[in-house]
Steps between C-alpha positions, in 0.01 A plus 500: 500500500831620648831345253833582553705385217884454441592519148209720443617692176668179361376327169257317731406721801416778294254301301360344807430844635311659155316191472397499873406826510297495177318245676448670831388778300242335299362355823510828709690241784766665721873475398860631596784403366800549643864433305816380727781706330864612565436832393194679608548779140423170266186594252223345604119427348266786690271300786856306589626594785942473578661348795852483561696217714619737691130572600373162494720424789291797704183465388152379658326472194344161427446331164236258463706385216926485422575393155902476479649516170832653513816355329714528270447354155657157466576504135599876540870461468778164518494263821828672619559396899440813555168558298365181672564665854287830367238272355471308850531817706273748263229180649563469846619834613125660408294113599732582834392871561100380482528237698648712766198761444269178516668368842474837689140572304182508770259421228639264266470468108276229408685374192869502394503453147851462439699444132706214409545358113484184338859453538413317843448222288859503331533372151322200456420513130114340389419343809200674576573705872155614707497652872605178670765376220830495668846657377838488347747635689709855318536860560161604393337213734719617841410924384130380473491267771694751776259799395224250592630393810534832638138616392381203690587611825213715472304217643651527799350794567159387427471651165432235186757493180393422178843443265459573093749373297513673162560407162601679223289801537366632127408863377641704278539801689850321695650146659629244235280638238648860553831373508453309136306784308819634392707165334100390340435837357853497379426147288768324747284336745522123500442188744734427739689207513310192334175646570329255641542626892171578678437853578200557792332833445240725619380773365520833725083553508504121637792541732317809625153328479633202727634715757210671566288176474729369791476760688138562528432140497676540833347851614106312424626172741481351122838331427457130435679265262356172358697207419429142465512389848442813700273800531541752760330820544605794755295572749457863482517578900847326468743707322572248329636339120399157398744244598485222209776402190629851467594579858808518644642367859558746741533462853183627642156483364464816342465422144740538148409467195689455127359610188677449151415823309536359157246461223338095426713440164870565551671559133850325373731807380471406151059606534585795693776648239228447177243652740717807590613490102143493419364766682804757431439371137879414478723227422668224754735360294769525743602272782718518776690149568516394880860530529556828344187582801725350774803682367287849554299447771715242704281358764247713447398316153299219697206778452507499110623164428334271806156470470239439784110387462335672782081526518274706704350226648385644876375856279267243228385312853404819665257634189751732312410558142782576336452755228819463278536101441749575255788663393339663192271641703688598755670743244230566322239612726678691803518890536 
């Protein structure tokens, strides 16, 4: 397999790559990864291979697989007007540059697995949210929903999409849990709020695990999803995803796909502070009250203090065993 990836030595890409090549390896299977980068001096893995943009706009190469991951982190800093137009353009700028390497490609990818979060969804506390749940309406839904819509346009070109919206990704080696080590260890970590918001995680292994599920699922002509009134399976001569409760509309018939990359049992805040508490072997006495949050954070807050439900419902209806089903040991039991 031939992957380019953008984002490649983010928190995810560069666990996507180890793990991929570990299992290339193991297999003695052909693989090249390729990283999309801004500058071509980054450190880099050996066996991965550096493009620039620059040189994606030249090149002939073809990638039998794109998996685009760039962007900014949305709880990185405040929801300034300004931050909001380098979240939205950190997405589209890099989703724009591969689609115009996809238009003028000869031999097109055959998947465009492209990132999105959970935010899609907008706060909409314990109602329980799957693939073909609809949304509320705020920032995070029109920065998830944009980066989506571009990606999509990949189907016009013939080449499938499948769209994973991420949770609240889990290891301790970075993402929310890196950025709370510090307070917990301290003895100041606490819930925020009242607690009782629902937090949808996924461990990194899993997040890792499902994206390379999906995508050879798709490379074998295996991608189905099973629901209660429908069951589809891709004809492998097609090029094609399944089209069932987890697609989305596009205006041709090459096929998208959504997947919710979260773990089966979302946690309120209040379980995931003892669990963090527990495993760090420190206190949580402390709590952060929603308005003091707002204050802080301003708009930004509706990630810690609005909670959202959302279930991998089109991963559990494709076959993925999930290997952390909970938080405690999704801490616990990851490298």
């Amino acid at each position: 397999m031939n992957i380019l990836i953008s984002g490649g030595s983010g928190f995810l890409g560069s666990a996507f790559s180890r793990e991929l090549m570990t299992r290339y390896r193991a297999q003695n299977r052909e693989l090249h990864i390729t990283w999309l980068t801004r500058d071509s001096s980054q450190a880099h893995p050996d066996g991965v291979s550096m493009m620039t943009y620059d040189e994606l706009a030249k090149t002939d190469e073809s990638f039998d697989v794109v998996l685009n991951l760039a962007g900014a982190g949305i709880a990185d800093k405040r929801w300034s007007d300004a931050r909001k137009e380098q979240l939205l353009a950190s997405r589209v700028k890099p989703t724009e540059s591969l689609l115009e390497f996809i238009a003028r490609s000869s031999t097109k990818p055959k998947l465009l697995v492209s990132g999105s979060a959970i935010g899609w969804y907008g706060a909409q506390g314990d109602k329980p949210l799957t693939e073909s749940s609809g949304y509320e309406t705020d920032f995070s839904h029109k920065l998830c929903d944009e980066w989506e819509q571009l990606a999509l346009k990949a189907t016009e070109y013939g080449v499938p999409v499948a769209i994973v919206r991420t949770g609240v990704v889990i290891h301790p080696d970075g993402g929310m849990i890196g950025k709370l080590l510090l307070p917990f260890k301290m003895g100041v970590g606490g819930q925020l709020g009242d607690g009782k918001q629902i937090m949808s995680w996924v461990s990194r292994e899993d997040w890792v695990g499902a994206a390379i599920f999906i995508i050879e699922k798709h490379l074998a002509g295996k991608s189905h999803i099973q629901s209660t009134d429908t069951k589809q399976v891709t004809d492998s001569t097609s090029n094609s995803l399944t089209t069932n409760d987890n697609s989305l509309q596009t205006a041709n018939d090459t096929a998208a796909l959504v997947y919710n990359l979260t773990a089966p049992n979302p946690v309120t805040n209040h379980t995931f502070t003892k669990a963090l508490g527990s495993w760090l072997n420190r206190p949580t006495f402390f709590s952060l009250p929603s308005f003091f949050l707002k204050l802080i954070f301003g708009e930004m807050s509706t990630l810690l203090i609005d909670g959202q439900k959302v279930l991998p419902q089109a991963l559990l209806d494709a076959g993925y065993e999930f290997k952390h089903l909970t938080l405690q040991q999704a801490l616990e039991e990851q490298n």
